[in-house]
KEDO-222197 format. One line per field, with one value per atom (N, C-alpha, C, O, CB): atom name; x, y, z; residue number from 1. Coordinates in nm, 3 decimals, padded with zeros to 5 digits. Glycine has a CB too. Example, Ala and Ser with C-alpha at 12.3 -4.5 7.8 and 13.67 -1.06 7.14 Angstrom:
2
dotor	N,CA,C,O,CB,N,CA,C,O,CB .
xx	01.319,01.230,01.320,01.424,01.131,01.285,01.367,01.290,01.341,01.408 .
yy	-00.569,-00.450,-00.330,-00.332,-00.447,-00.225,-00.106,00.003,00.114,-00.060 .
zz	00.780,00.780,00.780,00.846,00.905,00.708,00.714,00.787,00.804,00.572 .
kedren	1,1,1,1,1,2,2,2,2,2 .
end
This chain:
64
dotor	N,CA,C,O,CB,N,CA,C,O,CB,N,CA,C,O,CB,N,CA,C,O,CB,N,CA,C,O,CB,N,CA,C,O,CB,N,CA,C,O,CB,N,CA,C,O,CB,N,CA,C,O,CB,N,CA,C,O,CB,N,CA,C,O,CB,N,CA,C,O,CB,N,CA,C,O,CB,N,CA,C,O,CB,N,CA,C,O,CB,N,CA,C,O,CB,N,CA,C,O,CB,N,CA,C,O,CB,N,CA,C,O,CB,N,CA,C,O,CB,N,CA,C,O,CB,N,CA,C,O,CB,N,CA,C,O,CB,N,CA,C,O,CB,N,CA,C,O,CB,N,CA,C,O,CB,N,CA,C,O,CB,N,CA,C,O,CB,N,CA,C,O,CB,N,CA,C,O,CB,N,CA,C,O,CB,N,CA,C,O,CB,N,CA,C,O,CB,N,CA,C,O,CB,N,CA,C,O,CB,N,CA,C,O,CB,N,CA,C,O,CB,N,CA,C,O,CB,N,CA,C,O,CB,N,CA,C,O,CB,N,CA,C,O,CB,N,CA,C,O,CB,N,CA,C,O,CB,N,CA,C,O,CB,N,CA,C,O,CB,N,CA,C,O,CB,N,CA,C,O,CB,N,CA,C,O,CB,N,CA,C,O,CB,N,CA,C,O,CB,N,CA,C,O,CB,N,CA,C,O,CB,N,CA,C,O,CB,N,CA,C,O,CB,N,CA,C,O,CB,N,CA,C,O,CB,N,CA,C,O,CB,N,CA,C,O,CB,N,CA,C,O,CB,N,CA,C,O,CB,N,CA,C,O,CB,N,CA,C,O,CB,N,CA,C,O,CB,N,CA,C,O,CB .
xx	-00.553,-00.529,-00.465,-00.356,-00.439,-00.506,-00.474,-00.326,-00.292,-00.675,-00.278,-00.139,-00.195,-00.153,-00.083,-00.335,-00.361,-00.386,-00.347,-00.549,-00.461,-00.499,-00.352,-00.330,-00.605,-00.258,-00.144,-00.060,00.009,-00.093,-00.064,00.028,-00.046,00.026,00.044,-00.209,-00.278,-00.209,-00.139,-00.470,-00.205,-00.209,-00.054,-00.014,-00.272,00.044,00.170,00.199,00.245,00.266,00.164,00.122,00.101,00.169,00.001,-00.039,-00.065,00.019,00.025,-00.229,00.060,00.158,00.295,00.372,00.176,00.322,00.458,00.459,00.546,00.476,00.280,00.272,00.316,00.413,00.121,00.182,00.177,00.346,00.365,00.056,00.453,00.545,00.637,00.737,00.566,00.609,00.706,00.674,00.755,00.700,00.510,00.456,00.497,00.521,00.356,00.498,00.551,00.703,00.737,00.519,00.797,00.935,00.962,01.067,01.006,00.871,00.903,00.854,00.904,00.861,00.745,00.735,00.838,00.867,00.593,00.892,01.013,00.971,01.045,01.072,00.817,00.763,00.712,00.618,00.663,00.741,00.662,00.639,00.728,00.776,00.515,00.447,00.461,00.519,00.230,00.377,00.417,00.300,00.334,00.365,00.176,00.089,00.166,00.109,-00.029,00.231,00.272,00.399,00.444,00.273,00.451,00.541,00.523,00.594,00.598,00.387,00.298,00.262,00.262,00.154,00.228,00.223,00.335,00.320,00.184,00.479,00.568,00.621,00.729,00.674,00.569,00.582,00.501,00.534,00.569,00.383,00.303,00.340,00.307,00.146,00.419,00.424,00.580,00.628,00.449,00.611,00.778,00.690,00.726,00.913,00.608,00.587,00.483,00.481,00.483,00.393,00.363,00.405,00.343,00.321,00.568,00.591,00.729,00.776,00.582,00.745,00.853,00.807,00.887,00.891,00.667,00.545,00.649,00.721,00.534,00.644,00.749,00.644,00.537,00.862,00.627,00.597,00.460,00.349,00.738,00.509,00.433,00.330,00.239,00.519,00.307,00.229,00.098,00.012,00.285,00.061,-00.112,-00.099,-00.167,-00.183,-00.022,-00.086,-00.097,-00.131,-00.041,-00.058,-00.015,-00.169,-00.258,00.166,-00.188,-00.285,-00.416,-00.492,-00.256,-00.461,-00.540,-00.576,-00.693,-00.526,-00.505,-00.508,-00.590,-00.712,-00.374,-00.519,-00.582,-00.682,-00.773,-00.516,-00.729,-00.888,-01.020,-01.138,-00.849,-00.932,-01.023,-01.043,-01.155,-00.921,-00.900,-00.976,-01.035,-01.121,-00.910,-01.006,-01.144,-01.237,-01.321,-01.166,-01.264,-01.392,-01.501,-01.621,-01.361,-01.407,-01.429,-01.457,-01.516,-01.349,-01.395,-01.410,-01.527,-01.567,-01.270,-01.560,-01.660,-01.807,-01.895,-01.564,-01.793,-01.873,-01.967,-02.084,-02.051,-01.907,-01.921,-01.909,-01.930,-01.878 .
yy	01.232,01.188,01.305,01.346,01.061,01.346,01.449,01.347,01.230,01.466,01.485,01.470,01.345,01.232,01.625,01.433,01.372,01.186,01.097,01.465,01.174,00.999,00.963,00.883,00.943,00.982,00.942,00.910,00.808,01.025,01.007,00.980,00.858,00.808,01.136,00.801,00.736,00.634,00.554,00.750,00.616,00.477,00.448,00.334,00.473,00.575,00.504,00.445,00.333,00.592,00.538,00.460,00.326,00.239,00.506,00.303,00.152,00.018,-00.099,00.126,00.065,-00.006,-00.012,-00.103,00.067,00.056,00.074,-00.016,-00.090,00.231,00.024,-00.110,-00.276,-00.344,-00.115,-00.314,-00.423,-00.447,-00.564,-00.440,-00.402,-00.429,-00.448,-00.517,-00.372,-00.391,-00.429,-00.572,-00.644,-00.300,-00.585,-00.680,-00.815,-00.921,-00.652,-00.767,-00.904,-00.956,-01.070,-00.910,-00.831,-00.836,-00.944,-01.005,-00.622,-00.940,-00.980,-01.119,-01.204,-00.896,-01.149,-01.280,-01.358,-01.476,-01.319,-01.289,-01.363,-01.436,-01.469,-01.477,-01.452,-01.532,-01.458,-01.385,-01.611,-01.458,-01.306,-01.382,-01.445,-01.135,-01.374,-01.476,-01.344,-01.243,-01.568,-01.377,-01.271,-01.136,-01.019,-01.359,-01.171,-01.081,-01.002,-00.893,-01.145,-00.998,-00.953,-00.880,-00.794,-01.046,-00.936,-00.847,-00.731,-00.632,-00.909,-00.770,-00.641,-00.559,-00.443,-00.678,-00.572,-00.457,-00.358,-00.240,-00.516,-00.455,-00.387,-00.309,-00.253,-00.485,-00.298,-00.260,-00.136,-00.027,-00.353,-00.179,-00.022,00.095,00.213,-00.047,00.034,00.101,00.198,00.308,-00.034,00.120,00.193,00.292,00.409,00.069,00.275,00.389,00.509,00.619,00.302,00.496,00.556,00.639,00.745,00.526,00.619,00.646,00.779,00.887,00.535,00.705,00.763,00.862,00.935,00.675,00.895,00.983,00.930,01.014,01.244,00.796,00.807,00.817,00.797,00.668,00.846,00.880,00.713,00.723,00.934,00.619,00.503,00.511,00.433,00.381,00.586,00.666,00.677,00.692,00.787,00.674,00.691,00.618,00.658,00.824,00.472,00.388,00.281,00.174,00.368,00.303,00.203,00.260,00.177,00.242,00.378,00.448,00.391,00.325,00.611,00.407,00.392,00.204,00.179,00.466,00.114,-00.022,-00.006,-00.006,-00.097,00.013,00.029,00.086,00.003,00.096,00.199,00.252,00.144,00.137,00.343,00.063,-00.058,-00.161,-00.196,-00.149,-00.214,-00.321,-00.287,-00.360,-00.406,-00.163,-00.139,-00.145,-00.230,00.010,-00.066,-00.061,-00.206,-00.219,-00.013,-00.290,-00.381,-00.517,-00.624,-00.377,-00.466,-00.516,-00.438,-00.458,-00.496,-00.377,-00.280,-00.224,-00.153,-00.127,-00.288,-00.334,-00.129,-00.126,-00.579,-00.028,00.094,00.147,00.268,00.145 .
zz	-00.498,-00.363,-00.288,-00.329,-00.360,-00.212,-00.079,00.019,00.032,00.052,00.068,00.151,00.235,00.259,00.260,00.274,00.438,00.414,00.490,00.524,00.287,00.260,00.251,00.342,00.092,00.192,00.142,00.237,00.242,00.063,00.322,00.452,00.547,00.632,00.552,00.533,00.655,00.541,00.604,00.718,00.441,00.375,00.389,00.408,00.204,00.379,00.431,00.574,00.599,00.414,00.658,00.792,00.783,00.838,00.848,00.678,00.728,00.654,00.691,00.703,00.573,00.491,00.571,00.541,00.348,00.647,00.731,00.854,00.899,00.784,00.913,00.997,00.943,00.978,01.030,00.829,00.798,00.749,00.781,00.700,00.698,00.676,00.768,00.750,00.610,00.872,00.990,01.081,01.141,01.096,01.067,01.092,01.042,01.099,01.069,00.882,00.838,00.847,00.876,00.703,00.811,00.809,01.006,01.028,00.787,01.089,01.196,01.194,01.268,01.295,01.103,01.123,01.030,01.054,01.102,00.925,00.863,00.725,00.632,00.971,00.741,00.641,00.528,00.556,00.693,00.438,00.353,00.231,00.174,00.315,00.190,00.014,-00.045,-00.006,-00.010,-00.176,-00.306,-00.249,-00.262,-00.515,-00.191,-00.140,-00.043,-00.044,-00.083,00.013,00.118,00.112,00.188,00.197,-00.003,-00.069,-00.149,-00.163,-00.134,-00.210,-00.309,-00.221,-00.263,-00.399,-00.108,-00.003,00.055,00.086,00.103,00.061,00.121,-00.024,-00.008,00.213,-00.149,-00.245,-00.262,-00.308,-00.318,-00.215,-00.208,-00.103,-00.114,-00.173,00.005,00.134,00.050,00.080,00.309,-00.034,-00.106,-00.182,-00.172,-00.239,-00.239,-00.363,-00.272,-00.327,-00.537,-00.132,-00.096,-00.037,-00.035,-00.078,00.057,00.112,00.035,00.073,00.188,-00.063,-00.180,-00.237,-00.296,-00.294,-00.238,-00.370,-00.515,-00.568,-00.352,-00.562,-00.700,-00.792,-00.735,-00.741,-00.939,-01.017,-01.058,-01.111,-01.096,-01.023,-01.029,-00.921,-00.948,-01.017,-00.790,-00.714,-00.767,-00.680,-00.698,-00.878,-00.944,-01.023,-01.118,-01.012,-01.063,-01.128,-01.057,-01.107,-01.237,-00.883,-00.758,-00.702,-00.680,-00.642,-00.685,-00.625,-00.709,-00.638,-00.631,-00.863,-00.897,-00.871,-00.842,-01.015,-00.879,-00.852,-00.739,-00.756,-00.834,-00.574,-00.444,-00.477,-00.470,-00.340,-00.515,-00.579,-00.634,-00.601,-00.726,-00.740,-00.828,-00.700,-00.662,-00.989,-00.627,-00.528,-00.436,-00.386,-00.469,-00.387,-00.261,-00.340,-00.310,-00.164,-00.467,-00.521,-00.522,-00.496,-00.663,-00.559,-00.579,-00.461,-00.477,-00.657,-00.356,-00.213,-00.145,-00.030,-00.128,-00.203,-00.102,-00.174,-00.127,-00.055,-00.312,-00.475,-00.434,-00.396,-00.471,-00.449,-00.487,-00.584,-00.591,-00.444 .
kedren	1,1,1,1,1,2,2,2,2,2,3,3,3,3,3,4,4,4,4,4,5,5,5,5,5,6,6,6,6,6,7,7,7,7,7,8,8,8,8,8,9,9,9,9,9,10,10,10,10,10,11,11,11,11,11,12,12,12,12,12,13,13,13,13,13,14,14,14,14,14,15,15,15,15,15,16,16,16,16,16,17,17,17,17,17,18,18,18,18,18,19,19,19,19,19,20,20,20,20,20,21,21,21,21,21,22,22,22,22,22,23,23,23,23,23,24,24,24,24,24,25,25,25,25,25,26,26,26,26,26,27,27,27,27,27,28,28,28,28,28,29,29,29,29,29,30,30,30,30,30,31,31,31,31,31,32,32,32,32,32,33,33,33,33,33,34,34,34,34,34,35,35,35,35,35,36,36,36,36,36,37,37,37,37,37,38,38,38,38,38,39,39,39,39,39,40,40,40,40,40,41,41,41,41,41,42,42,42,42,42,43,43,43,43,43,44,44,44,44,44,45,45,45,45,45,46,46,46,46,46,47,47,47,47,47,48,48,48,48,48,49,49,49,49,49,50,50,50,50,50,51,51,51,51,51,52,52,52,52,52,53,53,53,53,53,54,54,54,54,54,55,55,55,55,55,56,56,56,56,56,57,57,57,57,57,58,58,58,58,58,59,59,59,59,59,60,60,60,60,60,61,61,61,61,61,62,62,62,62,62,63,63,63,63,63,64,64,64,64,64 .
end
């Protein structure tokens, strides 16, 4: 994964988390996001086994 993907995907994780933190209501999905937006935004070492997951479900959302 390149700087440049890493930084669009923290972006969008930063949105959807502020998004949700405002509606107040947050399920376990929505928490696994504000979870990815921590490890993207952190580069922590769990970063490519968080990264490779998002890889399998687009794959798998987008059947490539």
């Amino acid at each position: 994964m390149n700087e440049q993907s890493a930084t669009l995907l923290a972006v969008v994780f930063g949105v959807i988390t502020v998004l949700l933190v405002r509606s107040r209501d947050c399920k376990w999905w929505e928490a696994a996001l504000i979870a990815l937006f921590g490890m993207y935004a952190g580069q922590t070492p769990l970063l490519f086994a968080a990264d490779g997951l998002v890889h399998w479900v687009i794959s798998i959302a987008t059947h490539t």
